[in-house]
N, C-alpha and C positions, 0 to 999 in steps of 0.2 A: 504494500500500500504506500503510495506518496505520502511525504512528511508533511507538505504544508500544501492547505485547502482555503477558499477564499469562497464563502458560502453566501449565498443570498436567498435572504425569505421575502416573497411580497405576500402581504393579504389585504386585499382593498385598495387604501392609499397610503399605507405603512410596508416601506421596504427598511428590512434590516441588514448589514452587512456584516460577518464575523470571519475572523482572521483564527485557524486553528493551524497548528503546529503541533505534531507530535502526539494529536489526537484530545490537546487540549486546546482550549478558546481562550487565547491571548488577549484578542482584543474585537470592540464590538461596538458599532455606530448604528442608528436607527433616524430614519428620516419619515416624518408625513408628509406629505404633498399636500398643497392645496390648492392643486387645480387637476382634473379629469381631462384635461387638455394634452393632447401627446406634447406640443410645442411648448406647453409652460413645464409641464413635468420633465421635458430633458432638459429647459435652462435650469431647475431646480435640482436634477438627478447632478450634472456637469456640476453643479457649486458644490452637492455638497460632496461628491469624489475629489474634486480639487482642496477641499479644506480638511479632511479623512485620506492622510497622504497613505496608512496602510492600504487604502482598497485598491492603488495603484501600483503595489507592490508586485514583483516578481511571486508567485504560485505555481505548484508542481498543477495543481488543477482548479478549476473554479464552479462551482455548482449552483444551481438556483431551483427555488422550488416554489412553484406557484400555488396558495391556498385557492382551494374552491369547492362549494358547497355540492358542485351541479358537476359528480366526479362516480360513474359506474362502473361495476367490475363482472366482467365476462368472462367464460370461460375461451382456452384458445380456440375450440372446434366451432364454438358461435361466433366468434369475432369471424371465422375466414370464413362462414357461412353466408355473413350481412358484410354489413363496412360502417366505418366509425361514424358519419353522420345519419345513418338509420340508427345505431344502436342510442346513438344519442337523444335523436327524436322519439323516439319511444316511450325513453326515461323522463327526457326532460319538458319535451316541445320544442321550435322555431328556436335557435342560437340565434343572440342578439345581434345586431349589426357589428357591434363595435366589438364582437367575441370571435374565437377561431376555436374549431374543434379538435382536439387532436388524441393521441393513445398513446399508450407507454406500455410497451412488452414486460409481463412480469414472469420471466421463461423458466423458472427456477420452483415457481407455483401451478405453472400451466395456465395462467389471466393473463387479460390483457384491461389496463383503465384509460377508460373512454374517458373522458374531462372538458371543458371547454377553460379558453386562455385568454385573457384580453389581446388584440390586434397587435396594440404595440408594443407586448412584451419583448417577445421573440426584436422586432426590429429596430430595440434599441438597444438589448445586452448583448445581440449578439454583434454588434457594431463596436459595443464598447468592448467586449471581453471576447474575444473570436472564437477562443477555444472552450468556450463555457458548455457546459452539458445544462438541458433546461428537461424537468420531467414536472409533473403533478406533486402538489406535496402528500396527498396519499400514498401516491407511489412509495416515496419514501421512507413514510411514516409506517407503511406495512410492512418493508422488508427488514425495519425493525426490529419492528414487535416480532415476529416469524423469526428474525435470527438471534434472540435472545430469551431464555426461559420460558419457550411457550409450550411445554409440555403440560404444567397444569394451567388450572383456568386462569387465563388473564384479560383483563376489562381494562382498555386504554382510550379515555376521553383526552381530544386535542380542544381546549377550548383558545376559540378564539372573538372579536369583540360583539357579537349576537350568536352566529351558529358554534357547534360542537359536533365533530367528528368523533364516533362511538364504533371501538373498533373490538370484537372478542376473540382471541383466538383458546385454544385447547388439543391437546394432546398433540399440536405443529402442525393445526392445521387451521384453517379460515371459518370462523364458525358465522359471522356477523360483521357487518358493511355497511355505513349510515350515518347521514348527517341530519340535524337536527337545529331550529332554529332555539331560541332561547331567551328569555328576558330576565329571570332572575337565578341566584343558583338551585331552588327549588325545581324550577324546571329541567336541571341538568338531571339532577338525582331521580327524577321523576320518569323519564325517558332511559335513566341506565337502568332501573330496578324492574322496569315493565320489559326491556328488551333481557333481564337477566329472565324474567319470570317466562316469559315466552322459550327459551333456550333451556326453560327448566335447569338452572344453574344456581339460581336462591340460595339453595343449601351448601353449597361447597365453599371447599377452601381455597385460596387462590391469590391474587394481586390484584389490585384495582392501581393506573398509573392513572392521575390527573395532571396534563402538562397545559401549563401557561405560555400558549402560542399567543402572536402578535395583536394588539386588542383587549387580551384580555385585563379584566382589571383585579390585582390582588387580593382585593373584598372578595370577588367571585369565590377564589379558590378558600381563602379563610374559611368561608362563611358552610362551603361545602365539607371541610375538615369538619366543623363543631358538628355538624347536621349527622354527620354518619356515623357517631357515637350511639345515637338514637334510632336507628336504624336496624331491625332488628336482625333482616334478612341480608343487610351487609356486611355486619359486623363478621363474617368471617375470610373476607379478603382486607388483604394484609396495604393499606395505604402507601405507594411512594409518589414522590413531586419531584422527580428527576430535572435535573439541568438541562441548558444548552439540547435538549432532546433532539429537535429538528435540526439542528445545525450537522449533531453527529448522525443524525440518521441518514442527510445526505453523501456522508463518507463511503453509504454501504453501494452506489452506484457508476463508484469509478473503480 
């Protein structure tokens, strides 16, 4: 594996940049945008790379991973059955104008994730960063979860600033895939405990990972800690709040 990675998370209008070396995250700059405009966001993106002189740094590799709510997962014999913008319309409806649809081969599970990407992602990093690899932050986030402790049951919410990605895997294998809007953290716990109940999973022991993706705000997750004390049906998975999550998870696709 290359020593040093130069990672990018967008979700929304909050791109973050992080600098890892050696498989730890050295350093770390986060920018909002405040315009939805490609032309005002790349004079915004250009300043603040010019004033975050690591992000212009020499990298063995550079990765980026785009959050989105509006991200399915196929098997491979269906994908080459249909093709990505049927599978999408299916799922989703009509891709926005200002959106592009695209898939990420996940060859190691037999999926493939269909997703859609804003227009000008792609046609500004890879302008700026040439050799950058760009997939879904799903993608990412799944081969994770699958390449770490997923023998017994583990329940991994990606929260980030309204929706939350609720991902279950069990015995190394995909059990559960879905996103979910959200207003309070009530509603987080509400939607993992129903899709445990469905999976007939309630009763076991296991890991629950809560990670604070871009947006999210640290009440959220607080507020989720106290709440699953009280919890009767979850109190037997075992709570972690991992770091830097996203950033190392992109490491697992170079």
């Amino acid at each position: 594996m290359s020593n040093s990675h130069l990672t990018i998370e967008i979700a929304g209008q909050e791109i973050r940049f992080s600098s890892i070396v050696n498989n730890a995250v050295s350093k770390e700059a986060t920018v909002l945008l405040s315009s939805s405009d490609y032309s005002e966001s790349k004079k915004e993106l250009d300043a603040f790379i010019e004033l975050n002189s690591f992000i212009s740094s020499e990298y063995d590799e550079t990765i980026l991973s785009e959050a989105s709510n509006k991200s399915s997962l196929v098997p491979n014999n269906v994908f080459a059955e249909s093709s990505p913008q049927a599978i999408y319309k299916l799922c989703f409806g009509e891709c926005a104008n200002d959106f592009n649809i695209e898939y990420n081969r996940i060859a190691e599970h037999s999926i493939v994730n269909v997703y859609s990407t804003r227009s000008w992602t792609k046609r500004y990093f890879v302008m700026k960063f040439p050799r950058v690899t760009i997939q879904n932050e799903g993608t990412h986030i799944l081969r994770k979860i699958l390449n770490e402790n997923a023998f017994y049951l583990k329940a991994t919410v990606i929260l980030h600033k309204d929706n939350f990605q609720l991902t279950i895997v069990k015995h190394n294998q995909l059990e559960y895939y879905s996103f979910f809007d959200y207003q309070n953290h009530e509603d987080v716990l509400y939607h993992l405990l129903f899709a445990l109940q469905q999976k007939e999973m309630t009763d076991e022991s296991g890991t629950l990972e809560i990670v604070k993706a871009l947006g999210c705000e640290q009440q959220t997750i607080d507020s989720i800690q106290e709440d699953l004390k009280r919890i009767k049906d979850l109190k037997q998975l075992k709570l972690s709040l991992p770091e830097h999550f996203i950033p190392k998870s992109q490491l697992l696709c170079v």
